[in-house]
N, C-alpha and C positions, 0 to 999 in steps of 0.2 A: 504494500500500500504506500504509496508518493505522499510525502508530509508538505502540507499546505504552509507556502513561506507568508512571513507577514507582507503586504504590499509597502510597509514605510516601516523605517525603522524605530525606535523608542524614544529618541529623539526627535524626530520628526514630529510622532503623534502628539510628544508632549507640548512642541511649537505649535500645533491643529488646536492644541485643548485651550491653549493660551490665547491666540485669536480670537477662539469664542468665548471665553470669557472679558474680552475688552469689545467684543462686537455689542452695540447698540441695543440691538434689535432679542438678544439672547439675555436671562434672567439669572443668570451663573452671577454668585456674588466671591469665591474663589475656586483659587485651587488645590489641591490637599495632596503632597507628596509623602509615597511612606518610603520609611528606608528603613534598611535591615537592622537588627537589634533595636531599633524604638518602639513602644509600643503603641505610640500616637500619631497622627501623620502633621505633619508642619503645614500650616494651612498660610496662602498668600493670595493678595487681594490682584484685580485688574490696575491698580495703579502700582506696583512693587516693580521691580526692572532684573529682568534675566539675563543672565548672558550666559550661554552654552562655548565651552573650550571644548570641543571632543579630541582638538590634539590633545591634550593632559589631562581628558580626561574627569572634568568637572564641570558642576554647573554652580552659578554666584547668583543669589538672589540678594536686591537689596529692598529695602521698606523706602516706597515712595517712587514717584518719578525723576529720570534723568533729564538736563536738558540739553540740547543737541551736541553742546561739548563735553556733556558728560558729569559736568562740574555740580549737579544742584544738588547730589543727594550723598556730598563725598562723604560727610560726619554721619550718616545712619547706620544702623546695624549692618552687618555681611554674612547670609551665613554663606557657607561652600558645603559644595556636597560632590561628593565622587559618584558621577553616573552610575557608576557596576552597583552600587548602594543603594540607588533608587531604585525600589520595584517596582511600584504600582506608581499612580497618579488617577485623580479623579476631580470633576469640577463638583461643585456644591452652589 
C-alpha cells in the first residue's frame, strides 16, 4: 500500500494557519502551538510577528507587531522554538 505524502510541509501549513488567523473575514482569535514535553500549548495572537529560520532550524515569535524595519517590537518578549519540537498547531 503507497503512503499518502502531505501536499505542504509543517511549515508551510503553519504559514496557511497564520494567514487565516490575520484574515479579516475569519473568526480565529489565535494560535496554539504545542511542543514536546509541555503540557500546554503557547497560544499567540494575529498581531504577534513570526519569523520561521528552517536553515537553523527555529521559529521566533515575538508579542506585538513589527514595523517595516523591524525596529517596533525590539524590547518584547522572544520566545524560540526549535521546529523538530513543535508538533501540532491549531487556531482557536
Amino acid at each position: 500500500m503507497a503512503r499518502r505524502l502531505a501536499p505542504c510541509t509543517f511549515v508551510e501549513q503553519v504559514r496557511q494557519q497564520i494567514a487565516f488567523l490575520r484574515h479579516p473575514e475569519y473568526v480565529y482569535r489565535a494560535i496554539q502551538l504545542y511542543v514536546a514535553g509541555v503540557p500546554e500549548p503557547w497560544e499567540f495572537g494575529p498581531e504577534d510577528d513570526f519569523e520561521f529560520h528552517e536553515d537553523t532550524g527555529v521559529l521566533v515569535v515575538r508579542d506585538g507587531p513589527t514595523d517595516e524595519d523591524g525596529h517596533d517590537n525590539a524590547d518584547v518578549p522572544e520566545y524560540v522554538f526549535r521546529l523538530e519540537s513543535v508538533v501540532a498547531s491549531q487556531l482557536v
